[in-house]
C-alpha positions as CSV (number, residue, x, y, z in Angstrom):
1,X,-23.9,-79.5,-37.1
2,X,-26.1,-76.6,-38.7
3,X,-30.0,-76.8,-38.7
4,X,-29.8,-77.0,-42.6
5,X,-27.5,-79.7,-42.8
6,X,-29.5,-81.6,-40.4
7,X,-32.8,-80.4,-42.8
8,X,-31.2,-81.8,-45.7
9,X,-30.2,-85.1,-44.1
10,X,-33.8,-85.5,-42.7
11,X,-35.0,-85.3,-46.4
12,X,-32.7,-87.3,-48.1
13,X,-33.3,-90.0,-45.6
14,X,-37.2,-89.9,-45.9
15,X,-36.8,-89.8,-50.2
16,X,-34.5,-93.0,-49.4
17,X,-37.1,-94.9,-47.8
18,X,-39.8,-93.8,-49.8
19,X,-37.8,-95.1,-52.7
20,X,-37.2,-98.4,-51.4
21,X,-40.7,-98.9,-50.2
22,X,-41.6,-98.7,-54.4
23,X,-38.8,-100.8,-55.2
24,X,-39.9,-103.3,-52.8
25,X,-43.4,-103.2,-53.9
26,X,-42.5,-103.5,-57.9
27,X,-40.1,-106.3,-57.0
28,X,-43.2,-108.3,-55.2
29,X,-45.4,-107.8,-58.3
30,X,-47.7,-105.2,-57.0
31,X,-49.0,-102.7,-59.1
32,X,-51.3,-99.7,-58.3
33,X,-54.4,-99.2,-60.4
34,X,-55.8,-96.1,-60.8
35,X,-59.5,-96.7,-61.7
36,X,-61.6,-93.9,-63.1
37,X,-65.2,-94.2,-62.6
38,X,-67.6,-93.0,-65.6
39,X,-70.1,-90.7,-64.8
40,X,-73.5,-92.5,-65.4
41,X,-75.9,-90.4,-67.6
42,X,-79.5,-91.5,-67.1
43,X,-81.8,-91.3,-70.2
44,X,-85.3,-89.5,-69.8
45,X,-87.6,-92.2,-70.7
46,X,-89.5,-91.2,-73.6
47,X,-92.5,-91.7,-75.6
48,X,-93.7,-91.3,-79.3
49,X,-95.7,-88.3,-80.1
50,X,-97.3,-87.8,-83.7
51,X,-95.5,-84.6,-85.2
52,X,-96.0,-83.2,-88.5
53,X,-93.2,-84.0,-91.1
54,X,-93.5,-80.9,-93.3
55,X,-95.1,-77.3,-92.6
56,X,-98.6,-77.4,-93.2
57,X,-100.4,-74.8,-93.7
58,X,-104.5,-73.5,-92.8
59,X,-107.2,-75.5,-95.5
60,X,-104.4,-78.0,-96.0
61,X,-105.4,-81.9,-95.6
62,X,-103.2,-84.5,-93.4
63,X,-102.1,-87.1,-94.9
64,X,-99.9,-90.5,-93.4
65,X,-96.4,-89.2,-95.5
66,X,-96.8,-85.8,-93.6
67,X,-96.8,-87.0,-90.4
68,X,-94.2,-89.3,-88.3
69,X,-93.8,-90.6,-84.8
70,X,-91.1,-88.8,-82.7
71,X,-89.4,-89.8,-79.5
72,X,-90.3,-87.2,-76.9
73,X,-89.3,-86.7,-73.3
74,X,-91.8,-88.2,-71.3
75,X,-92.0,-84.9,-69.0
76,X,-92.0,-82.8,-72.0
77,X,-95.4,-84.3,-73.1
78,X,-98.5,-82.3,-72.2
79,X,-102.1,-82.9,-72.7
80,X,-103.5,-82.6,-76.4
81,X,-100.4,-84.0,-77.8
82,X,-101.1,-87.5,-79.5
83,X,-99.2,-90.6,-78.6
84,X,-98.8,-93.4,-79.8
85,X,-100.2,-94.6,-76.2
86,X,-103.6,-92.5,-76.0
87,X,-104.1,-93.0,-80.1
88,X,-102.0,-95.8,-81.4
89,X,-104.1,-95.8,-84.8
90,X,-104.1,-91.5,-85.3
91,X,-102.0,-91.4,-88.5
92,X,-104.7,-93.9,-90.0
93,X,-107.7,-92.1,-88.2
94,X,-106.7,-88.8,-89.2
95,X,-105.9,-89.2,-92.7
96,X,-107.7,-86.5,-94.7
97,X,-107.9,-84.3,-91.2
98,X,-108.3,-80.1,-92.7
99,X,-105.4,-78.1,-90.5
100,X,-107.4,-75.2,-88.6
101,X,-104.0,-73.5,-88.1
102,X,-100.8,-73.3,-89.8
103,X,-98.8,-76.3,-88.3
104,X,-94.9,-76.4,-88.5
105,X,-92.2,-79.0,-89.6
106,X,-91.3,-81.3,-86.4
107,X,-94.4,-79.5,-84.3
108,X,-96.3,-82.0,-81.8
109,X,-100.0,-82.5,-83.9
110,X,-102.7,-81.1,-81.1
111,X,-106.8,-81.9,-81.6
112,X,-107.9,-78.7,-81.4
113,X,-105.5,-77.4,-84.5
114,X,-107.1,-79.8,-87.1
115,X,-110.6,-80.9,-88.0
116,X,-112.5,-84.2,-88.6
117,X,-112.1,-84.9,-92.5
118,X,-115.8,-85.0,-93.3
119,X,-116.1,-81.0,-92.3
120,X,-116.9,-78.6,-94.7
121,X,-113.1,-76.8,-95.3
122,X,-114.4,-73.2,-94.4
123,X,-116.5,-74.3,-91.7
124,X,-113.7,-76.5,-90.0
125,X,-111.9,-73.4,-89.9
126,X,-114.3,-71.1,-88.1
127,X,-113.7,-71.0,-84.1
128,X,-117.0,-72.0,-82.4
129,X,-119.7,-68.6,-82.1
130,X,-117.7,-67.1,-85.2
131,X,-119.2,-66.6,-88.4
132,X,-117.1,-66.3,-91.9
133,X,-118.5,-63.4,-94.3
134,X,-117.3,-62.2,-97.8
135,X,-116.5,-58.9,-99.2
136,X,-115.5,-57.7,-102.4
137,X,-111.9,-56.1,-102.9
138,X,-109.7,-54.8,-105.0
139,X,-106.2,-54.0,-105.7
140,X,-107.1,-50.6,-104.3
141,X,-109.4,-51.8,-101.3
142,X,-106.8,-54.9,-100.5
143,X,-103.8,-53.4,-99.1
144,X,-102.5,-53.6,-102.5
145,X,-102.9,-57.3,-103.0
146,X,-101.0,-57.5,-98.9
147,X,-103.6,-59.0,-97.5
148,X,-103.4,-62.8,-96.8
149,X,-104.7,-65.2,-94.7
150,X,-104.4,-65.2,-90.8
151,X,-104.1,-61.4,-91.1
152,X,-105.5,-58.8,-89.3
153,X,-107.2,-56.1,-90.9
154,X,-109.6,-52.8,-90.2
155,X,-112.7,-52.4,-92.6
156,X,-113.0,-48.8,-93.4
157,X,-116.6,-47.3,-94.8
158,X,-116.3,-44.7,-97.1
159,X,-120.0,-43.4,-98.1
160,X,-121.3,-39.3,-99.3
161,X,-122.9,-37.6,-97.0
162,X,-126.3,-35.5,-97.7
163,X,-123.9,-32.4,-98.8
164,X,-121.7,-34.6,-101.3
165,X,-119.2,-35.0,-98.2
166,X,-116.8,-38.3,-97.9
167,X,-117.5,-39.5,-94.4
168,X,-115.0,-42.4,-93.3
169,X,-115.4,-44.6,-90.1
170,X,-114.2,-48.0,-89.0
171,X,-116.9,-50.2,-88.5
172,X,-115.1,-53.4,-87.9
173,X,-111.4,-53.7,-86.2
174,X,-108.8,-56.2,-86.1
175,X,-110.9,-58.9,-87.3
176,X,-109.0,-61.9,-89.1
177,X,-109.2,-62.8,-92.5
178,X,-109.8,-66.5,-93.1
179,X,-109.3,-66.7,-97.1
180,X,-109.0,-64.7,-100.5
181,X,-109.9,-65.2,-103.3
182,X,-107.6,-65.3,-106.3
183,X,-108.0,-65.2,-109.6
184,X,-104.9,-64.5,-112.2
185,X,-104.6,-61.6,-114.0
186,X,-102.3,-61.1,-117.1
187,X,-100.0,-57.7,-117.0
188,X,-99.5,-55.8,-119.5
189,X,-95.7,-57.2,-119.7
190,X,-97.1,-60.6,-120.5
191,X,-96.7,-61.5,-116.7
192,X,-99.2,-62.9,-114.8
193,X,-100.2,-61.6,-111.3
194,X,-102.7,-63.3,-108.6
195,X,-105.5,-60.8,-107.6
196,X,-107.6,-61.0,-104.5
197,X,-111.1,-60.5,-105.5
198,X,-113.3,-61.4,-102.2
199,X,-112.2,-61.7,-98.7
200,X,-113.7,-63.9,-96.4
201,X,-113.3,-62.3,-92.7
202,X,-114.2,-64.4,-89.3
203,X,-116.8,-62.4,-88.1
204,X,-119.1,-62.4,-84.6
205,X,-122.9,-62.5,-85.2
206,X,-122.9,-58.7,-84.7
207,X,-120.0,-58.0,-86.7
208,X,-121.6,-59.5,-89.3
209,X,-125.1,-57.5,-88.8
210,X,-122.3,-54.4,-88.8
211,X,-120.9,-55.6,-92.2
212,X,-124.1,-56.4,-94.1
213,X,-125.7,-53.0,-93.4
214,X,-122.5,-51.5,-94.1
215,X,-121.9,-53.2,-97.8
216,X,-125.7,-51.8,-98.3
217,X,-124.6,-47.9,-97.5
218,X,-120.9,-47.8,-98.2
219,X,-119.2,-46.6,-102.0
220,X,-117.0,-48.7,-101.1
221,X,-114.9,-50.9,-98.5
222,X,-111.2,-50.3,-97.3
223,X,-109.6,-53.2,-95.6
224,X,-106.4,-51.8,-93.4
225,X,-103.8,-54.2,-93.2
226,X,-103.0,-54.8,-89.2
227,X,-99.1,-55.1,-87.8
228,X,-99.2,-59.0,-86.5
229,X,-98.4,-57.6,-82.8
230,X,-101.7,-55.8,-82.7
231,X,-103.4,-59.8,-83.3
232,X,-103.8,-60.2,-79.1
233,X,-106.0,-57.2,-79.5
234,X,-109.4,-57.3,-79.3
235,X,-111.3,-58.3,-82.5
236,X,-115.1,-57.6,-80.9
237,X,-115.3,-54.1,-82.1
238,X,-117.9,-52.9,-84.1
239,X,-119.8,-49.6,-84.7
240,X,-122.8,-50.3,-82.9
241,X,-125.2,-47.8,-84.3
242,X,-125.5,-49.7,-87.4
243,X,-126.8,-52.5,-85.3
244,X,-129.6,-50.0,-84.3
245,X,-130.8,-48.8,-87.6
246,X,-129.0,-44.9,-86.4
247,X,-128.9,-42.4,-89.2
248,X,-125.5,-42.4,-89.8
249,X,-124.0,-39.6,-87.8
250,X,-121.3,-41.0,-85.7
251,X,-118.1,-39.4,-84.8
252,X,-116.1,-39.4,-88.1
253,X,-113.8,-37.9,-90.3
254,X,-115.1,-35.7,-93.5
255,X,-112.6,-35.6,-96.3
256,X,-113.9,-32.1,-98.3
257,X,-111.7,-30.2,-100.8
258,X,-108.9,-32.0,-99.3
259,X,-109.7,-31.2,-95.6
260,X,-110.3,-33.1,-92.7
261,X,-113.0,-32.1,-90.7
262,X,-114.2,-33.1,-87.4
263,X,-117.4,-35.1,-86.5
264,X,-119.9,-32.0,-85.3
265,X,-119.0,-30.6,-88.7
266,X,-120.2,-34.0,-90.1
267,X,-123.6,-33.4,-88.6
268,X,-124.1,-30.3,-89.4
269,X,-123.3,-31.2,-93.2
């Protein structure tokens, strides 16, 4: 017999007996069960931290509608957030709080970006050693009307020199402005447009020596509107000889008959 035969055979004989083996088993009453085992998914306990319902933004007050109680993953909860554990009573106790900084939709409420309701609004929103100082502005002097608050601005002295000269220098830089003020102002189209009159910037006790002396010797104030990636900069500078009582000659730029000149030319003026 050929080895193929005998290889077909050896099959047909196994399949025979596998066969019966099922038919035996089904005519017993034996069934096979498949079981298929769920994966378990274990839930993160969690825990209910106090998040603000709707955007709120700087100088606005809390109230109990704008806030809620979310779940929260108990390892996603660091300290400063409130819970309902630490400060079970919070959306009572902080009815009325003043929001130092602008506080998002669904964002965890932490201490240190609101302040107690019997604060003064301005001063709740000052950063401890800061102080908050106002200066006039215009259209013209504003960025043309830009400027808001929470942005970072330059303040630009423009003064005459002894020889009828316009000397420029920045005397303050990338300080924050913490509020303008607005009043409305009727267009000639019948229109009405909000104008900034003052702006109140968040000063350091020597920026705010730099400023006073500088509102008493400049024509006039510029405030330079800041890009927003320049507010991790530092906002500390100041031009120092004013601090001093100097006379005024500092490295700056003259603007005469439409030329900029250098510094030493200042002096010599």
């Amino acid at each position: 017999m050929r080895p193929a035969r005998i290889i077909i055979l050896a099959v047909a004989v196994v399949s025979a007996g596998i066969a019966g083996l099922l038919a035996l088993q089904v005519a017993r009453g034996g069934r096979t069960a498949i079981v298929k085992g769920d994966p378990v998914i274990e839930r993160e306990p969690t825990i209910n931290v106090l998040v603000a319902r709707e955007s709120l933004p700087v100088g606005s007050r809390l109230k109990p509608d704008s806030l809620t109680w979310a779940a929260w993953p108990q390892g996603g909860v660091v300290e400063g957030f409130i819970t309902d554990q630490n400060r079970p009573d919070a959306m009572e106790s902080l009815d009325g709080a003043i929001a130092r900084m602008p506080i998002f939709n669904g964002e965890p409420i932490r201490q240190e970006k609101i302040a107690d309701a019997s604060n003064r609004i301005m001063s709740s929103l000052l950063p401890a050693g800061k102080r908050a100082v106002a200066t006039e502005i215009s259209v013209a002097t504003g960025a043309g009307g830009f400027i808001l608050p929470n942005d970072r601005v330059d303040v630009i002295m423009v003064r005459k020199s002894d020889g009828g000269s316009f000397l420029t220098e920045t005397v303050l830089s990338n300080v924050r402005v913490l509020a303008i003020d607005q009043q409305i102002q009727e267009n000639p189209d019948g229109s009405k447009s909000a104008i900034g009159t003052t702006a109140t910037l968040e000063l350091t006790p020597d920026q705010t020596k730099v400023i006073t002396v500088a509102q008493q010797m400049a024509e006039r104030l510029q405030l330079a509107l800041r890009s927003v990636a320049d507010a991790q900069e530092s906002d500390t500078g100041a031009a120092e000889y004013l601090l001093s009582g100097g006379d005024g000659v500092p490295l700056v730029q003259v603007i005469k008959t439409g030329e900029i000149v250098n510094g030493a030319s200042a002096a010599k003026q």
